[in-house]
N, C-alpha and C positions, 0 to 999 in steps of 0.2 A: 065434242070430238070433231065433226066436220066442220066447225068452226076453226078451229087449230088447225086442220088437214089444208085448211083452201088459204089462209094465211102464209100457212110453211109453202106454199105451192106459188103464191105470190111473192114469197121474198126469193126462192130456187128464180124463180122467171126472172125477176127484177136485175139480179145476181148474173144470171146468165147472158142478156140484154148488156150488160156494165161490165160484162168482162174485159173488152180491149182498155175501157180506162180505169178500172182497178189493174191490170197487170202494170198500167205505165205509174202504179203511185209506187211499185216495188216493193209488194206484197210476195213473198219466199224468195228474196235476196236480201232479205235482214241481216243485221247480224247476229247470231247464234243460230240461223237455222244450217241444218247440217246436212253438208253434200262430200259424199263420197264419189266416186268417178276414176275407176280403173280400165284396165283394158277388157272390153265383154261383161261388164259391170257398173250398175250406179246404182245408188242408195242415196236420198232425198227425203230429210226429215225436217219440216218445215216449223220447229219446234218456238222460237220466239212467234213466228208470226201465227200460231196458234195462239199464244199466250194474248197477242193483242186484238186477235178476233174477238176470242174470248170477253177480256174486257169491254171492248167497244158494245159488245153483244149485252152485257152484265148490264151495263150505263142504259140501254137503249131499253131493255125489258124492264128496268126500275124505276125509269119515267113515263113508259106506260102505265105503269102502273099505279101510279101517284093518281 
């Protein structure tokens, strides 16, 4: 378990470090993710670029694990 703990703690770090040039690869301006935006109101559901977290995540834990 603290093995898991200090990994997940290094990829949040790594993640957070890489955020100016993850935002510019336009990660939640996909297409399907969904933004609402009225007056005194917004709603932002980042639904595709879940889907390819997801996967990228899926590929990356399955060749660790090989």
């Amino acid at each position: 378990m603290q093995r898991v703990l200090i990994i997940v703690g290094v990829i949040v770090l790594a993640v957070g470090i890489a955020w100016p040039w993850i935002v510019k690869l336009g990660l939640g301006r996909l297409p399907g993710d969904i933004r609402v935006e009225r007056e005194g109101f917004g709603f932002f559901f980042p639904i595709t670029t879940c889907i390819v977290i997801s996967v990228v995540l899926t590929i990356v834990l399955w060749l660790f694990r090989k």
